[in-house]
N, C-alpha and C positions, 0 to 999 in steps of 0.2 A: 278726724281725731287720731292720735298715732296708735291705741290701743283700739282694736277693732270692736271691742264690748266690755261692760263693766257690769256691776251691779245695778239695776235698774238704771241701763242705758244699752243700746246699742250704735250702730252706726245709722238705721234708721230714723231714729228720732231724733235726728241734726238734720234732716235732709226733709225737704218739701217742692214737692213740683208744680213748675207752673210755666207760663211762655216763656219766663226769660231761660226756659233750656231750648239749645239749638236740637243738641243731637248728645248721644251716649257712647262712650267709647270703650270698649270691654277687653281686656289684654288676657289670658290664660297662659298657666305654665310658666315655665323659665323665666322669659322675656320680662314678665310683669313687675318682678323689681326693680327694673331699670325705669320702669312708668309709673312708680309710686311706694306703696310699702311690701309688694308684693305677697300678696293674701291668699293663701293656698287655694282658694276657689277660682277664682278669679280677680283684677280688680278695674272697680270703675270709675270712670272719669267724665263728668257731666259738662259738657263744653257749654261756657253763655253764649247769647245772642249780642252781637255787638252791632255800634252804629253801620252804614255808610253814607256812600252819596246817595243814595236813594233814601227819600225819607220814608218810612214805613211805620203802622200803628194799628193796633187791635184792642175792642175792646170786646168782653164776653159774659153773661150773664147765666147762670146754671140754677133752675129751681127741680126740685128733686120732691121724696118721700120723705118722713121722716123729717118732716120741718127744714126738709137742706136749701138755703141759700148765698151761693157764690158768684162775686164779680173780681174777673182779670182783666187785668188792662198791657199791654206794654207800646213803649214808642220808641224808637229811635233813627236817626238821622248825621248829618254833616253841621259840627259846631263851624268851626273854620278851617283852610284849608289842611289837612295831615291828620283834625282833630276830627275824632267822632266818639258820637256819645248813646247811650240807651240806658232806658228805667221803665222797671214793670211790679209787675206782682199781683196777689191776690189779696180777698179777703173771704172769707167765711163763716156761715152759722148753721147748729145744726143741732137737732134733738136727740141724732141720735137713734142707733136701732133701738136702745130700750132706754126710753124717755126717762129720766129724774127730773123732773119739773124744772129744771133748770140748764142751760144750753150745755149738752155735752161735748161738742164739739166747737171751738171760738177761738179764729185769731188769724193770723195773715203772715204776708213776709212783702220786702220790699228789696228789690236789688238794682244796682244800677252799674254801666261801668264806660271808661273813657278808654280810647282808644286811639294812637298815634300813630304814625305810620313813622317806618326807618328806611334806608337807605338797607335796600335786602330783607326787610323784616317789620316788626312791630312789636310793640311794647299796648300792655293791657293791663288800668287798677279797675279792681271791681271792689263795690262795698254789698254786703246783704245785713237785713235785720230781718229776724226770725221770731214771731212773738202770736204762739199757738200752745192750745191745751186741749187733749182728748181726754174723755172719761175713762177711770180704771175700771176694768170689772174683775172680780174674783170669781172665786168658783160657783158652781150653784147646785144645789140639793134635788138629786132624785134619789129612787128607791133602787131596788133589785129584789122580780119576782123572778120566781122560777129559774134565776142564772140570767138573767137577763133586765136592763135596767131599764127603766119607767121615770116618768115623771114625777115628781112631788106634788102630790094635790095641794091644789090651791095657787103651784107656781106652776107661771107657763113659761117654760125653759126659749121659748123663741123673741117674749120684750119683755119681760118683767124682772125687774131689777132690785137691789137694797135701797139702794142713792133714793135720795126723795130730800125732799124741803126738810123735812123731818130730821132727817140724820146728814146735813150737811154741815156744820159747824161744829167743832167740840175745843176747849180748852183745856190742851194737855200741858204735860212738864216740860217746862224749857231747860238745856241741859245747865244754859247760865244760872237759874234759880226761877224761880216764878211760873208763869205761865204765858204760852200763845194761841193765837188761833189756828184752827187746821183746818180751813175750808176744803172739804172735799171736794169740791162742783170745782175745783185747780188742776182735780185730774193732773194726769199725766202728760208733761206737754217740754218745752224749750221756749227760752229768753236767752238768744244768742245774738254776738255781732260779729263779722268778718269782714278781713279786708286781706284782700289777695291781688298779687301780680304774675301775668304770664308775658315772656319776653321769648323773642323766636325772629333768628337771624341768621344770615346767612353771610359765610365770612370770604366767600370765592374757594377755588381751588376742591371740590365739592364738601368742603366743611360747612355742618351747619351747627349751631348752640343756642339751645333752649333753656331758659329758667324758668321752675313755676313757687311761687311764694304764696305760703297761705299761715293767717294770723287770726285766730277766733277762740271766741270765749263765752262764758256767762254760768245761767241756771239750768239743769234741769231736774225741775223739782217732782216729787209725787208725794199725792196726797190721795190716798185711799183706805177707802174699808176692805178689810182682809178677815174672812171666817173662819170659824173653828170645825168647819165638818158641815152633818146634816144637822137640822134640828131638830129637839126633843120635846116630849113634854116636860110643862110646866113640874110637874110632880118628880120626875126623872131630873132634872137641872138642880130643881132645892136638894133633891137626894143628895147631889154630888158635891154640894158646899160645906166647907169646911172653914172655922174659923177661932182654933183648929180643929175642934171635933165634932164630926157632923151635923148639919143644922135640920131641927126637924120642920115639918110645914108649917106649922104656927109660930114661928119663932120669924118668918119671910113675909114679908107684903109684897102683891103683887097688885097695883091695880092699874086701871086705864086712864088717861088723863082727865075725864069726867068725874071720876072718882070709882067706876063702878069695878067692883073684884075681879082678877083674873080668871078663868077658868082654867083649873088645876090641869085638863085635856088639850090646852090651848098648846100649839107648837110653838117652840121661840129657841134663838139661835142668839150664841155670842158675837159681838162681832169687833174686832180692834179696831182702832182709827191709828193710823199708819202716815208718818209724814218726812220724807225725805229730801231734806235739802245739799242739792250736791252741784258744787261751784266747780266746771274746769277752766283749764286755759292750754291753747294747742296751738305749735307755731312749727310751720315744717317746711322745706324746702328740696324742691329738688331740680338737677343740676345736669344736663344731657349734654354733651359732644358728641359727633355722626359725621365720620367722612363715606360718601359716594365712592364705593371701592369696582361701579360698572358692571356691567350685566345683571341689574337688579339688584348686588350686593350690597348692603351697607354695613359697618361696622359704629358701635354705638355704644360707648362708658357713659357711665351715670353714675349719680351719687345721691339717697336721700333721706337725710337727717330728721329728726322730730324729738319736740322736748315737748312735755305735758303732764299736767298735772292735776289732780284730782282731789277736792275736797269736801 
């Protein structure tokens, strides 16, 4: 994406790994805008696995803690003479370090790409589909004894979470009029597609020029519960309502789904249902000449462009 981070998004949650990466390419300093948008830290460039003559294929099964299970698969090989082709990817399911009854972690990618051979060089389309969701977590409530902070009785700060069956659904305001749903258990994830080309040729005389083309877009949505602090008591929460002018305890029902009364002592917390739907689209290209100037020299102009846009 040509914007290195947004508002609930960054460059990470575009990106998922799995066999169809060969190998990682990391450029630092100067050099690096010439290898892409040049990101003051560094930047990186995740080379695919592509066909050849040799046909080659893996497939791989991962059971874990935490309810985690994933299979990768990839293959590729020789379509016909010049052509070569490969497609892999993963799928996964998972509870989750702090289970909400519902899979916090779900969803997969698929990439594939063809490959032709040139006279000096080769040309490469890859396509990939992106279609995963992690759980959002917020913050979470301890104390502070003595200058130092504690856990919240009752919560165990290492799997215990809000999310539950309980509070996954809510119908909030849509901005067009009405209302929709906000499933939480949508977490935080990506629904993207890409389709990208890398061309790398060599033109005699030690010039060589490289394009690399990449075209991607979609969702990435978030849907979460977002708190207000720690929580209070019941008696302390009715304190602080207003509607406008303070509401006293009898004027408040509080009870359990059974029907039985809250207990005024009972802790309880605000909590927002938060739902973010944000649409991009990123198409960028970039453009390298390199003449072989001997003794190890090379000299190397480049150029790379990017439009994108955010809704």
């Amino acid at each position: 994406y040509g914007s290195a981070d947004l508002s609930f998004m960054d460059s990470s949650s575009l990106l998922r790994f799995d066999d169809t990466v060969e190998r990682v390419e990391i450029v630092q300093g100067g050099p690096s805008a010439i290898f892409s948008s040049g990101q003051a830290g560094a930047t990186a460039n995740f080379i695919l696995r592509t066909g050849s003559d040799k046909t080659t294929g893996s497939v791989g099964f991962t059971y874990g803690s935490e309810g985690s299970e994933r299979v990768d698969a990839f293959y590729s090989g020789k379509i016909i003479d010049g052509w070569y082709g490969s497609i892999g990817g993963f799928y996964r399911v998972s509870d989750g370090v702090r289970d909400p009854q519902y899979p916090s972690d779900i969803g997969g990618q698929l990439t594939a790409t063809l490959k032709h051979d040139l006279d000096g060089g080769s040309v490469m389309f890859w396509y990939r589909n992106l279609s995963d969701k992690n759980q959002w977590y917020a913050d979470f409530p301890y104390i502070e004894v003595n200058g130092k902070a504690q856990p919240y009785p009752g919560f165990n700060q290492l799997n215990s979470t809000y999310n539950s069956k309980q509070l996954q659904n809510f119908q909030i305001p849509s901005p067009g009029g009405g209302f929709w749903n906000d499933d939480i258990s949508n977490g935080r994830g990506a629904q993207l597609n890409y389709f990208g080309s890398n061309l790398d040729l060599k033109l005699g005389g030690g010039l060589r020029i490289s394009n690399t083309f990449l075209f991607d877009g979609g969702y990435i949505p978030t849907n979460a519960l977002v708190n207000n602090g720690n929580p209070q008591t019941l008696t302390a929460f009715i304190a602080g309502l207003t509607l406008p002018s303070a509401l006293s305890p009898a004027a408040v029902g509080a009870h359990y789904a059974n029907g039985l009364p809250v207990d005024p002592t009972t802790s309880v917390i605000t909590e927002q249902a938060w739902q973010v739907r944000k649409k991009i689209t990123n198409l960028t290209d970039e453009f390298r000449i390199a003449e072989d100037l001997g003794n190890g020299n090379t000299l190397t102009l480049g150029a790379y462009l990017a439009h994108y846009t955010d809704n």
